[in-house]
KOLNU-625895 format. One line per field, with one value per residue (C-alpha): residue number from 1; residue in three letters; x, y, z. Coordinates in steps of 0.25 Angstrom, whole numbers, plus 2048, in hexadecimal, padded with zeros to 3 digits. Layout:
i <- c(NUM ...)
aa <- c(ALA ...)
px <- c(X ...)
py <- c(Y ...)
pz <- c(Z ...)
//
This chain:
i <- c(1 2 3 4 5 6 7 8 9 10 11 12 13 14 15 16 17 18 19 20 21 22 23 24 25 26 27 28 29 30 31 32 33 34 35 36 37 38 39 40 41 42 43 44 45 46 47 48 49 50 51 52 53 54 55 56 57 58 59 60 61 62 63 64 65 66 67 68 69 70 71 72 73 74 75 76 77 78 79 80 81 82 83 84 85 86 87 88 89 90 91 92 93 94 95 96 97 98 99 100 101 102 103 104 105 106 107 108 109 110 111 112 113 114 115 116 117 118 119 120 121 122 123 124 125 126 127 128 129 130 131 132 133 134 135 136 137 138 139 140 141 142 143 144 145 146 147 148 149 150 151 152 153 154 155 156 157 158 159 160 161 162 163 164 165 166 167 168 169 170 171 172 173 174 175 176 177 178 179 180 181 182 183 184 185)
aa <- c(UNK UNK UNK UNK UNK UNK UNK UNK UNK UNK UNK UNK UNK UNK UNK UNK UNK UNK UNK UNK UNK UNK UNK UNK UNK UNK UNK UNK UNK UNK UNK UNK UNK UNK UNK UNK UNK UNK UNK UNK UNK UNK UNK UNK UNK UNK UNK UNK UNK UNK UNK UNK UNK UNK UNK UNK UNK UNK UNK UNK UNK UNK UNK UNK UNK UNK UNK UNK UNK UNK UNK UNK UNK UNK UNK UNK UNK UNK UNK UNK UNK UNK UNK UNK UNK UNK UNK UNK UNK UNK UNK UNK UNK UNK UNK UNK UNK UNK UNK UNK UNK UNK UNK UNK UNK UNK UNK UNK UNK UNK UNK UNK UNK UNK UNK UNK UNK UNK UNK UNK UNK UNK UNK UNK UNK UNK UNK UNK UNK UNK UNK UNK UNK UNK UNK UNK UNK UNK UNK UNK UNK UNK UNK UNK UNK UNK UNK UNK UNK UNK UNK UNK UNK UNK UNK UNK UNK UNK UNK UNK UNK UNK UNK UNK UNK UNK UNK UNK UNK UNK UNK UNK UNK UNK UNK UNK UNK UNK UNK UNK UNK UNK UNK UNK UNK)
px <- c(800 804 802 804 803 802 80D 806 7F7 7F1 7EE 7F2 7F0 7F1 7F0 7F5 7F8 7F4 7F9 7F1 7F2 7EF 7E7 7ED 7E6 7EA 7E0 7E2 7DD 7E1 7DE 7E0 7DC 7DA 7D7 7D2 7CA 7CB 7CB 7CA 7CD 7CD 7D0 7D4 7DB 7DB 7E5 7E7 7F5 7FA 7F8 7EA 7E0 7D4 7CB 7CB 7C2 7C3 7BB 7BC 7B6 7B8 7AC 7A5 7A9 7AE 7B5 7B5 7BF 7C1 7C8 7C9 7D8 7D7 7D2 7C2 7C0 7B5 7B4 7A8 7A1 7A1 7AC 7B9 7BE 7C7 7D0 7D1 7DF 7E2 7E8 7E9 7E0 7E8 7E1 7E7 7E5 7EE 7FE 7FC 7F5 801 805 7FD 803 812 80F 808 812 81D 827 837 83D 83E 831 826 817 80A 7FC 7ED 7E7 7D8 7DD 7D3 7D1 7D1 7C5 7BD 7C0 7BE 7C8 7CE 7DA 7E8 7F3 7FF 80F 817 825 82E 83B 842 83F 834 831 827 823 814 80F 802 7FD 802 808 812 81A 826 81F 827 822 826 82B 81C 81A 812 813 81A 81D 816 81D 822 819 80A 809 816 813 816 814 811 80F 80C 7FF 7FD 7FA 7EA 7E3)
py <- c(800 80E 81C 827 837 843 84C 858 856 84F 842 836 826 818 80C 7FF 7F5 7E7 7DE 7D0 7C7 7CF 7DA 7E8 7F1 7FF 802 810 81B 82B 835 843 850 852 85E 865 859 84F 842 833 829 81A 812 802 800 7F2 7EF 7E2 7D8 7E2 7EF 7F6 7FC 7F2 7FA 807 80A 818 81D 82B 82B 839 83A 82D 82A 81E 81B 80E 80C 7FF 7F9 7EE 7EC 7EE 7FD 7FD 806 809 815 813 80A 812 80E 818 818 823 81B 80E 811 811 805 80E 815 820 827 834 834 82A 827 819 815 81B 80D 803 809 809 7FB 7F8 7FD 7F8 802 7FF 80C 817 812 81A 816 81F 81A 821 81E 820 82D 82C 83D 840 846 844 836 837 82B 833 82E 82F 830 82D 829 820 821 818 823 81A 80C 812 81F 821 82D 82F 83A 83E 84A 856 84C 845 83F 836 829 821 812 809 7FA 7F5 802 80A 818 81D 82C 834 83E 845 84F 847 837 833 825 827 817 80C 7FF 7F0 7EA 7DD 7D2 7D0 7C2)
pz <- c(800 7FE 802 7FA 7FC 7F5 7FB 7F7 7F7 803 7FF 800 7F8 7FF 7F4 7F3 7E7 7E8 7DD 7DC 7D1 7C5 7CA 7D1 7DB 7DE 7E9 7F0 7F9 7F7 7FD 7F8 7F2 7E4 7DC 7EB 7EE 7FB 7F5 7FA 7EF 7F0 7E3 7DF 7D2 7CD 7C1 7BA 7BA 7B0 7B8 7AD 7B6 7B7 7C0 7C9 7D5 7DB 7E5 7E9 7F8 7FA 7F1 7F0 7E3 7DA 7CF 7C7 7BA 7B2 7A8 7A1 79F 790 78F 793 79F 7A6 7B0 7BA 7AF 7A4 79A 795 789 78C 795 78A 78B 799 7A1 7AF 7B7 7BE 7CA 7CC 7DB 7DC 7D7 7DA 7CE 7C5 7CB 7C3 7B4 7BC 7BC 7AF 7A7 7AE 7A7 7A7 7AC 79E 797 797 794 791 796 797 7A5 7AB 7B5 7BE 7C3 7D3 7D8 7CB 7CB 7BA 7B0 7A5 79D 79F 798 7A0 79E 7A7 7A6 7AF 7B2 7BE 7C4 7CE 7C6 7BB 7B5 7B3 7A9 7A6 79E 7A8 7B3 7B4 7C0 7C3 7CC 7D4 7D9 7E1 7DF 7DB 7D2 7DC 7DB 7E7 7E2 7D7 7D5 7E3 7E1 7E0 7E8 7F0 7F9 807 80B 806 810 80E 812 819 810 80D 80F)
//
């Protein structure tokens, strides 16, 4: 499990990853201020054996409401049951409350330190909670360091030995601990 902080804003993410077989979870809790509003975010990202987005739950407490997005691995997407063309091209669902879903196309892509891949992700918006497509690079600059751009962002990640993002940038998400649960039955 991890805990990560903004340094400058007041908030705060706790998530964890749990690899099982041939499915990922990245389930998480954040609470922070976006945009001037309080928010209290709760989300669970499933993703198959090769790391592709399978389906999103986002419930944002603050304000009672929810979120649903689906895909079918090759390209269908579905955002509260109604289907998305616009995100055909997209493999990742990246919530922008949270750095720790910058880890599931860390670890699909897999990239050998210089290579550089381009992607289109479902950028889920904090507070409005709207899907909208992405266009995002990845490029591996150092063993733990990637650099993410996206059009009028960009920022060097690092992640730690499983690929989690530990520090986005300095400036944004920095974790202050991570800690090992005791085993489930």
């Amino acid at each position: 499990m991890w805990q990560v902080a903004h340094p400058s804003l007041s908030g705060t993410e706790l998530f964890e990853l749990d690899e099982r077989g041939t499915e990922v979870t990245l389930k998480g809790w954040v609470v922070a201020e976006v945009e001037g509003v309080p928010l209290a975010v709760a989300y669970e990202v499933v993703a198959d054996g090769r790391w592709v987005t399978r389906r999103v739950f986002v419930t944002l407490s603050s304000e009672d409401r929810t979120l649903v997005i689906e895909h079918d691995g090759d390209g269908l997407w579905a955002v509260d049951g109604a289907e998305r063309p616009d995100l055909a091209d997209c493999r990742d669902v990246d919530l922008g409350i949270s750095p720790a879903t910058n880890t599931l196309p860390i670890r699909r892509l897999d990239l050998e330190v210089g290579e550089l891949a381009h992607l289109e992700a479902g950028w889920v918006r904090f507070p409005a909670m709207t899907v909208e497509p992405l266009a995002q690079t990845y490029e591996r600059i150092g063993p733990r360091m990637y650099r993410y751009t996206s059009p009028g962002f960009q920022r060097d990640i690092e992640v730690d030995d499983a690929g989690v993002v530990v520090d986005y940038g300095n400036d944004l998400w920095q974790a202050v601990k991570t800690f090992e649960l005791a085993a489930r039955s």
